[in-house]
LODONU-215739 format. One record per atom (N, C-alpha, C, O): atom name; y, x, z; residue in one letter. Coordinates in steps of 0.2 Angstrom, whole numbers, always signed. Atoms other than C-alpha are relative to their C-alpha. Example, Ala and Ser with C-alpha at 12.3 -4.5 7.8 and 13.67 -1.06 7.14 Angstrom:
<pts>
+----+-------+-------+-------+----+
: at :    py :    px :    pz : aa :
+----+-------+-------+-------+----+
:  N :    -6 :    +4 :    +0 :  A :
: CA :   -22 :   +62 :   +39 :  A :
:  C :    +6 :    +4 :    +0 :  A :
:  O :    +5 :    +9 :    +3 :  A :
:  N :    -6 :    -4 :    -1 :  S :
: CA :    -5 :   +68 :   +36 :  S :
:  C :    +5 :    -4 :    +3 :  S :
:  O :   +11 :    -1 :    +4 :  S :
+----+-------+-------+-------+----+
</pts>
This chain:
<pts>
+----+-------+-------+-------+----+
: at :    py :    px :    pz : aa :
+----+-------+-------+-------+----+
:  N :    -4 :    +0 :    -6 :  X :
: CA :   +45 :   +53 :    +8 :  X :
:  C :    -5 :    +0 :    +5 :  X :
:  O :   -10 :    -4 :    +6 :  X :
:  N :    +7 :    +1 :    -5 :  X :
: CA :   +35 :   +57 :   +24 :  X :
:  C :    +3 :    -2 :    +6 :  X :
:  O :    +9 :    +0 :    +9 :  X :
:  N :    -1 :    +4 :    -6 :  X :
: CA :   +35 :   +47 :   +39 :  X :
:  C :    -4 :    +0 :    +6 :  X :
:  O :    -9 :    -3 :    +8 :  X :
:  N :    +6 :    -5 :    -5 :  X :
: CA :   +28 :   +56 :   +51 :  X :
:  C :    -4 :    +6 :    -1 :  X :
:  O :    -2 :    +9 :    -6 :  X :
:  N :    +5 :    -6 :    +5 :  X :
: CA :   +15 :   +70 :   +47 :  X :
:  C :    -6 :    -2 :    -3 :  X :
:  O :   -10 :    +2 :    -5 :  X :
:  N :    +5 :    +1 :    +2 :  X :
: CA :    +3 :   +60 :   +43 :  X :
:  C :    +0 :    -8 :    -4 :  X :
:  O :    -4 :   -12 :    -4 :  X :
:  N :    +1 :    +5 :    +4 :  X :
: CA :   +10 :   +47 :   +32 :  X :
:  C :    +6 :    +0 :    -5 :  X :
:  O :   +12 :    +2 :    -3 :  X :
:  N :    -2 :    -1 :    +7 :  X :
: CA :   +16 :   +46 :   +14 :  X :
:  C :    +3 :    -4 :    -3 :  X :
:  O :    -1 :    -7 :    -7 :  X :
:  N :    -1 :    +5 :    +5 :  X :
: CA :   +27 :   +34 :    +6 :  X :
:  C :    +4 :    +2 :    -5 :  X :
:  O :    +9 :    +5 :    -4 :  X :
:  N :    -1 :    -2 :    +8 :  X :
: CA :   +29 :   +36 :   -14 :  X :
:  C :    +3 :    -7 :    -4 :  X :
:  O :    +1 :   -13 :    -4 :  X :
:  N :    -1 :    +5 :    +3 :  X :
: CA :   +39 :   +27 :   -24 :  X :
:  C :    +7 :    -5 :    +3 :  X :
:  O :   +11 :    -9 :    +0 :  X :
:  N :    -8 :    +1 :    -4 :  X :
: CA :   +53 :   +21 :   -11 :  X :
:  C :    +6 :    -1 :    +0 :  X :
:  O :   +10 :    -6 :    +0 :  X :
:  N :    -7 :    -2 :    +2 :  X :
: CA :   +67 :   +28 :   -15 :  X :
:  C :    +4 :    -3 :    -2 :  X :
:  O :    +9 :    +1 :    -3 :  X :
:  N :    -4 :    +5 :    +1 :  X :
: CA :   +76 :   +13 :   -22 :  X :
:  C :    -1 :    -5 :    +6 :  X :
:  O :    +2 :   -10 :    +5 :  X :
:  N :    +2 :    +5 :    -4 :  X :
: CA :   +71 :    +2 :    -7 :  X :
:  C :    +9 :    +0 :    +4 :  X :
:  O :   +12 :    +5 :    +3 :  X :
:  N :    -6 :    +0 :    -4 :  X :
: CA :   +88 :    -2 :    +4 :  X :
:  C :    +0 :    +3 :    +7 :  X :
:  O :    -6 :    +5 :    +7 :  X :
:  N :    +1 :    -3 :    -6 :  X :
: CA :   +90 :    +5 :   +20 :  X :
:  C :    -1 :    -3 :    +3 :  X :
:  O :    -6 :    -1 :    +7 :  X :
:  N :    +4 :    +5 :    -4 :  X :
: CA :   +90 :    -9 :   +29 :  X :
:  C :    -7 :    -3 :    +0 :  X :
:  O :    -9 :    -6 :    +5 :  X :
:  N :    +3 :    +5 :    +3 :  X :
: CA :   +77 :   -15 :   +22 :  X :
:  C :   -10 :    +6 :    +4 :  X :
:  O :   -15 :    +5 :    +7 :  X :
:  N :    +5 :    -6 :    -4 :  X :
: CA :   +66 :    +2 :   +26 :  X :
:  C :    -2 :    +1 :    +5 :  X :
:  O :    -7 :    +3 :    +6 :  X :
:  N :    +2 :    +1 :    -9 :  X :
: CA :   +67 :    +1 :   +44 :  X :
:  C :    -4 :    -3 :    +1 :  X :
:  O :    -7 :    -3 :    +7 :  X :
:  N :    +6 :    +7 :    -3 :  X :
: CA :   +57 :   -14 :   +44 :  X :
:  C :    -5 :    +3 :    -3 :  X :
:  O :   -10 :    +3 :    +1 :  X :
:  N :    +7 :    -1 :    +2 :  X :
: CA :   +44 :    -8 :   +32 :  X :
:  C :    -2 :    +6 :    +1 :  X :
:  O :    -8 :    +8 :    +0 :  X :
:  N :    +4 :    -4 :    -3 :  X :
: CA :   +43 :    +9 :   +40 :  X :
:  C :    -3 :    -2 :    +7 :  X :
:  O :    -7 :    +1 :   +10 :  X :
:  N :    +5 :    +2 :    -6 :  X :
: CA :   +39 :    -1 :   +56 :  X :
:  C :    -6 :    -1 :    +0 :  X :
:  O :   -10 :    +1 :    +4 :  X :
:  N :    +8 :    +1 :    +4 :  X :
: CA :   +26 :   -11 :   +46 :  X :
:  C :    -5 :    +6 :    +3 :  X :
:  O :    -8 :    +8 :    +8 :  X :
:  N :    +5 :    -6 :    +3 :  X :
: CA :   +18 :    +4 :   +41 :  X :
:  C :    -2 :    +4 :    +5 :  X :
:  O :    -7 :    +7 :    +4 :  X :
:  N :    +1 :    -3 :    -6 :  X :
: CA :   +19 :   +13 :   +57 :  X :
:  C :    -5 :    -1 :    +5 :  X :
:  O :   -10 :    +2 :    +7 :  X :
:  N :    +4 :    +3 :    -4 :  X :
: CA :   +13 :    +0 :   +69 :  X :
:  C :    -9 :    +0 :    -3 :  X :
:  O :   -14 :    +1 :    +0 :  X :
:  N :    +9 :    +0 :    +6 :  X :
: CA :    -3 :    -1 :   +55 :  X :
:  C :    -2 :    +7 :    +1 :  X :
:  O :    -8 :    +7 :    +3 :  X :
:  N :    +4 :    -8 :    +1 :  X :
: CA :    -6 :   +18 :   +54 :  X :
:  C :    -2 :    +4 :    +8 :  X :
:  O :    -5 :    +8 :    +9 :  X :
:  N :    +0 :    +1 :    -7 :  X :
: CA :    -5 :   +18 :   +75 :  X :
:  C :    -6 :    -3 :    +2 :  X :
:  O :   -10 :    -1 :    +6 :  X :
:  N :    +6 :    +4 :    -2 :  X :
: CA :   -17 :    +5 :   +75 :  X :
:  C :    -7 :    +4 :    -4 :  X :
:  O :   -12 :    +4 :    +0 :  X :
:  N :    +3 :    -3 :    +1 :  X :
: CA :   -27 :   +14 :   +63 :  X :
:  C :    -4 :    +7 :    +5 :  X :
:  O :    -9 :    +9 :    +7 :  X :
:  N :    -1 :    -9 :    -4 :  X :
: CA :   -26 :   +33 :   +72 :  X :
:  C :    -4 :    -2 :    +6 :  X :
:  O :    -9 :    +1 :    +7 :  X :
:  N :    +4 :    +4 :    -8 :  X :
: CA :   -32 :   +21 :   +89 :  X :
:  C :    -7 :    +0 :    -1 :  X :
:  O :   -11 :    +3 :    +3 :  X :
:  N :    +6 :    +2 :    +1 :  X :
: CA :   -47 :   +15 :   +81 :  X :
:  C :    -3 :    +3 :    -2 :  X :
:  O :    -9 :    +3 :    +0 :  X :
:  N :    +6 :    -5 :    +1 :  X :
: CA :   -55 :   +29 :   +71 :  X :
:  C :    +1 :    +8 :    +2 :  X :
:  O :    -2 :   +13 :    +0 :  X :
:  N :    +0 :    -8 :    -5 :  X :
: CA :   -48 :   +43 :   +83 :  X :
:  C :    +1 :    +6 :    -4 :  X :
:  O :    +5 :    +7 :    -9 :  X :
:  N :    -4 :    -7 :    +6 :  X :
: CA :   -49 :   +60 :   +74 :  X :
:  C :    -6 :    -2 :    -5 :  X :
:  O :   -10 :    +3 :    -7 :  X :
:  N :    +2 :    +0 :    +8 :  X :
: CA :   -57 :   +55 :   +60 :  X :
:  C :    +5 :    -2 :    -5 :  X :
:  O :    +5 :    -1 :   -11 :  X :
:  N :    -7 :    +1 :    +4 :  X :
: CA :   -39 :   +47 :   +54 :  X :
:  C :    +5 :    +7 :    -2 :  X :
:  O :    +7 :   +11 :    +1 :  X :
:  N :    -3 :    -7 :    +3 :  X :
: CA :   -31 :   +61 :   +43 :  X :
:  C :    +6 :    -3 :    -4 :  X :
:  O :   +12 :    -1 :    -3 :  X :
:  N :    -8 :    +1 :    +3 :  X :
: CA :   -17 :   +52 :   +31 :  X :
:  C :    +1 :    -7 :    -3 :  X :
:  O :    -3 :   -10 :    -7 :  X :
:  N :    -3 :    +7 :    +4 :  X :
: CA :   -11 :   +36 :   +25 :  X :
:  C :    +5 :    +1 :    -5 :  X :
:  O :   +10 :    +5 :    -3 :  X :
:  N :    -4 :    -3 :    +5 :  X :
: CA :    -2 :   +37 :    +8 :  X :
:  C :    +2 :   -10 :    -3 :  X :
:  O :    -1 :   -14 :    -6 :  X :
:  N :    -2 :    +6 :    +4 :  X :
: CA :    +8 :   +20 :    +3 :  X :
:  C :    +4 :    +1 :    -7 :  X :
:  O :    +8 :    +5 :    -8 :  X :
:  N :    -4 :    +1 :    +8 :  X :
: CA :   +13 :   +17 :   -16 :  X :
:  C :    +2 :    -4 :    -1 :  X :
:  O :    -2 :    -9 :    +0 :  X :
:  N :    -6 :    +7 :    +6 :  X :
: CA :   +26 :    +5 :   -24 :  X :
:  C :    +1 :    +2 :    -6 :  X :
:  O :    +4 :    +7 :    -7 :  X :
:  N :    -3 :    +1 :    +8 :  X :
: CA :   +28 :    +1 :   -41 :  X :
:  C :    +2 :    -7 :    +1 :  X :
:  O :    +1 :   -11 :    +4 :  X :
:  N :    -2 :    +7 :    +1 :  X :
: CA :   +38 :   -11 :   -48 :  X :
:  C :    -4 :    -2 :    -6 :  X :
:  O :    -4 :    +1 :   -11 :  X :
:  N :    +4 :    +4 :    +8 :  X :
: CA :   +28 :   -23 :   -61 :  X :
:  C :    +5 :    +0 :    -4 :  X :
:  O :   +11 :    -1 :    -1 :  X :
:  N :    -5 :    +4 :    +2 :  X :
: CA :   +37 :   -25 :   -76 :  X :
:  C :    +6 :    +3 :    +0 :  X :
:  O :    +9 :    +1 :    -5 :  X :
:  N :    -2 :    -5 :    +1 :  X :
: CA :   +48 :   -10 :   -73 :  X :
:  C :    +6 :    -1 :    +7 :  X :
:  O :    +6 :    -7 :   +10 :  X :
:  N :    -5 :    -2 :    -6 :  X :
: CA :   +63 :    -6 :   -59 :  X :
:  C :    +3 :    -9 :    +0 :  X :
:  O :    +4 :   -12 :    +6 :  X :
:  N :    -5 :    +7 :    +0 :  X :
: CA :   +72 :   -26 :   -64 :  X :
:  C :    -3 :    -4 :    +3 :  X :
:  O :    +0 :    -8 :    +5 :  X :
:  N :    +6 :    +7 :    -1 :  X :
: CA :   +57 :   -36 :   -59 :  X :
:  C :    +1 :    +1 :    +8 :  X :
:  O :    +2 :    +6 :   +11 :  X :
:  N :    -1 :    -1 :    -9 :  X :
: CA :   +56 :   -41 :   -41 :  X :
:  C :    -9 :    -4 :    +0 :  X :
:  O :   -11 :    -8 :    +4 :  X :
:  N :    +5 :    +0 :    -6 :  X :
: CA :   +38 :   -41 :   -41 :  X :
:  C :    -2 :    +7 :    +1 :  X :
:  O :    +2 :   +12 :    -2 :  X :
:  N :    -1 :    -5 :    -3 :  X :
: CA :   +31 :   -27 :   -31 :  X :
:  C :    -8 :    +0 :    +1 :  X :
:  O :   -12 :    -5 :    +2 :  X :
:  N :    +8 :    +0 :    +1 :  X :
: CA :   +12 :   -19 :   -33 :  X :
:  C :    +0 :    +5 :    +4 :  X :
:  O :    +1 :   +11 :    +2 :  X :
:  N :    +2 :    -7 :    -2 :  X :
: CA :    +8 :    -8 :   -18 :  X :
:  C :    -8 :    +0 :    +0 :  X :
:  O :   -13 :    -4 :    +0 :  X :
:  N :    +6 :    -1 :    -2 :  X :
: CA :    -7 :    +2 :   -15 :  X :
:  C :    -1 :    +5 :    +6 :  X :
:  O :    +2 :   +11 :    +6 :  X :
:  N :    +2 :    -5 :    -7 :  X :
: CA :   -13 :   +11 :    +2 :  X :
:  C :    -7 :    +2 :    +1 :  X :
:  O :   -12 :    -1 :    +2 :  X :
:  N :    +7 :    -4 :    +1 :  X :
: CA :   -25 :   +25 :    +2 :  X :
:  C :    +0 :    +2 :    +8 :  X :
:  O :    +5 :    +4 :   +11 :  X :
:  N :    -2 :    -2 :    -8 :  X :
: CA :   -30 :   +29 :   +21 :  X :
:  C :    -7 :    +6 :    -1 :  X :
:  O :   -13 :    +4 :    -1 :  X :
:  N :    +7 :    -4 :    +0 :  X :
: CA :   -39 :   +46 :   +20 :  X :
:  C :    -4 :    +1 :    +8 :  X :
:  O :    -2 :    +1 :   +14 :  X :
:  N :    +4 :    +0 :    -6 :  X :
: CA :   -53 :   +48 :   +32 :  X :
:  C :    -3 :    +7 :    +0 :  X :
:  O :    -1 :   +11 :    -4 :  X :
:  N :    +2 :    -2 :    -3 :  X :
: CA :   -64 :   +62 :   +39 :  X :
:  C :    -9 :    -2 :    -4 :  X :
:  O :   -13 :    +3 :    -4 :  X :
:  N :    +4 :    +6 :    +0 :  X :
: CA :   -78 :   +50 :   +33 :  X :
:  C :    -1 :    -1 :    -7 :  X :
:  O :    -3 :    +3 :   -11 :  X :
:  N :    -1 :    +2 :    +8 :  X :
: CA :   -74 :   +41 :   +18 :  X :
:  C :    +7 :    -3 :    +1 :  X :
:  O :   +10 :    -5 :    +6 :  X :
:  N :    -4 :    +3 :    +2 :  X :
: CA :   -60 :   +35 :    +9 :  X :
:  C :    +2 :    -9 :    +1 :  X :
:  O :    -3 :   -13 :    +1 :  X :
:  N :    +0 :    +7 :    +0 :  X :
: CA :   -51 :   +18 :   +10 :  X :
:  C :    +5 :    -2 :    -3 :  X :
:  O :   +11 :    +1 :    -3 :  X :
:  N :    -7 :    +4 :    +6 :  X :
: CA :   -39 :    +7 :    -2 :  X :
:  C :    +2 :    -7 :    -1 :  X :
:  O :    -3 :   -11 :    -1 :  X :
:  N :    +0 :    +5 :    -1 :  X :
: CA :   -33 :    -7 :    -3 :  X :
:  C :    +9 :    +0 :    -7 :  X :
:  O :   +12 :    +4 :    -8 :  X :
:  N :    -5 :    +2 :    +4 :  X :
: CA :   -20 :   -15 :   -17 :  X :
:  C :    +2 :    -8 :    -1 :  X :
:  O :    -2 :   -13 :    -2 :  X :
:  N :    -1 :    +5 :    +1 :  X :
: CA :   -11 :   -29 :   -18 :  X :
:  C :    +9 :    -3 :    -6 :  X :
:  O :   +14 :    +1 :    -6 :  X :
:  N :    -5 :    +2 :    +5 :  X :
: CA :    +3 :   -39 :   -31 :  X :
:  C :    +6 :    -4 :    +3 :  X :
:  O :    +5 :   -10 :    +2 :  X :
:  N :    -6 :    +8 :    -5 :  X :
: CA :   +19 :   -50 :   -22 :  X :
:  C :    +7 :    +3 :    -2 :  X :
:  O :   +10 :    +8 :    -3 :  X :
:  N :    -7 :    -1 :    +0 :  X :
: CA :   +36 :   -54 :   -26 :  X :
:  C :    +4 :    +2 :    +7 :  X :
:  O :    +8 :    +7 :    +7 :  X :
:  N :    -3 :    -3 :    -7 :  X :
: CA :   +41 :   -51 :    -7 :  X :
:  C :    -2 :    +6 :    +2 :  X :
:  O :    -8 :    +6 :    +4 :  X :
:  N :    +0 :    -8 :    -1 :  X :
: CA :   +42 :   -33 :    -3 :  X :
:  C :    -6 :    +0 :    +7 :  X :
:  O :   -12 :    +3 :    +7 :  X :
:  N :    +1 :    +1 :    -8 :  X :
: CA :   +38 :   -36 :   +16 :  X :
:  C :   -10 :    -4 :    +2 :  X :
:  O :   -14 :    -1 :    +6 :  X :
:  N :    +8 :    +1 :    -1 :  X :
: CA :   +22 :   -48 :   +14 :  X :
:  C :    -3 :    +3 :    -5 :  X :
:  O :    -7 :    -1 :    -8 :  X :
:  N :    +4 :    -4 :    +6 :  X :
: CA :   +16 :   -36 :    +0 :  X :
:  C :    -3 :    +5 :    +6 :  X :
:  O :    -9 :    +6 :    +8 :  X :
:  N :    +4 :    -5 :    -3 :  X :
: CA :   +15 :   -22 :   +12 :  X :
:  C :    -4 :    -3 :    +9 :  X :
:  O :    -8 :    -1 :   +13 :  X :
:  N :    +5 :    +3 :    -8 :  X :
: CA :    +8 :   -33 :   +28 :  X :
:  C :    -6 :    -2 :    -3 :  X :
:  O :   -11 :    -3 :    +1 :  X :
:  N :    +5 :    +5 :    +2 :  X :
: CA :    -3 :   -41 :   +16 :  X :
:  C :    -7 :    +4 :    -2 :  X :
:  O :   -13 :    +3 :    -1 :  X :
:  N :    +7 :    -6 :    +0 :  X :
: CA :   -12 :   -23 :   +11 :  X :
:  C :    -1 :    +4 :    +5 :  X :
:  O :    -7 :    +7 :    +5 :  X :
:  N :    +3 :    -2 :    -7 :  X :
: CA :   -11 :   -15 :   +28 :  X :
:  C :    -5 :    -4 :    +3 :  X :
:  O :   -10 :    -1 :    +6 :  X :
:  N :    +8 :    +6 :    -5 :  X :
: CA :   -23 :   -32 :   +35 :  X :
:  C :    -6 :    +2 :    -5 :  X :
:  O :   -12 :    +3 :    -3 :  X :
:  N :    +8 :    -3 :    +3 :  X :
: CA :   -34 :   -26 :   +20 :  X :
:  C :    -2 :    +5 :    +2 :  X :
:  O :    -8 :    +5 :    +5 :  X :
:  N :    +3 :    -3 :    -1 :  X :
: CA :   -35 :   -12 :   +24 :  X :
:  C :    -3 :    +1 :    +6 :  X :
:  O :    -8 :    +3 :    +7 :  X :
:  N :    +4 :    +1 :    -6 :  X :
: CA :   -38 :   -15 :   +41 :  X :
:  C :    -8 :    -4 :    +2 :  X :
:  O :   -12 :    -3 :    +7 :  X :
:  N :    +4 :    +1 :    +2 :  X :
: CA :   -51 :   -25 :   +37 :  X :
:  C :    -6 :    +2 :    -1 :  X :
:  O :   -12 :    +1 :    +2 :  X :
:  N :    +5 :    -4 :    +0 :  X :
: CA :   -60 :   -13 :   +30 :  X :
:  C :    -4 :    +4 :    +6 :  X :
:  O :    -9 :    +5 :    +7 :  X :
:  N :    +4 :    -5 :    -7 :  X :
: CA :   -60 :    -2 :   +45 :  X :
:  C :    -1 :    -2 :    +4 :  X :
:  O :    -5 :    +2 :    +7 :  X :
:  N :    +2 :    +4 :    -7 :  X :
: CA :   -62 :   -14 :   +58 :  X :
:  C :    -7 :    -1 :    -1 :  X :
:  O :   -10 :    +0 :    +5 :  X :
:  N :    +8 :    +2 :    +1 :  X :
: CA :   -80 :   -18 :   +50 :  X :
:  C :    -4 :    +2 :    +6 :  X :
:  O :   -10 :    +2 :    +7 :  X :
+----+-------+-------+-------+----+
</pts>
């Protein structure tokens, strides 16, 4: 699913609808904030969800790759809650770029 031209979420497609508006917010305001700071060296952000444990399980393992110009950046995190799973790996990842 692409959300924007320059960002990728995999693995979605069971999420609710409601539920998606808010995480593509998330995800927006982050890759925004990204695009801001490293200018045109920012080229793709790609988020991944799986489910731990298989589709039943309500924990949630994303990973977000932010391609760069530069170098690559990743970040992975494990949580029962959808929401602070992906707030939790977008602050890593910022983290790293912010250095």
């Amino acid at each position: 699913m692409e959300l924007g031209g320059n960002i990728e979420l995999v693995g979605f497609n069971d999420v609710d609808i409601s539920e998606m508006i808010v995480l593509k917010k998330i995800i927006g305001n982050y890759a925004r904030k990204f695009s801001d700071h490293m200018h045109d060296d920012y080229e793709r952000l790609i988020v991944d969800m799986k489910h731990v444990h298989g589709k039943s399980s309500s924990k949630f393992q994303i990973q977000a790759k932010l391609s760069t110009k530069g170098k690559p950046y990743s970040a992975e995190v494990t949580e029962n809650n959808l929401f602070v799973c992906i707030a939790d790996v977008m602050k890593k990842l910022e983290a790293q770029i912010m250095k």
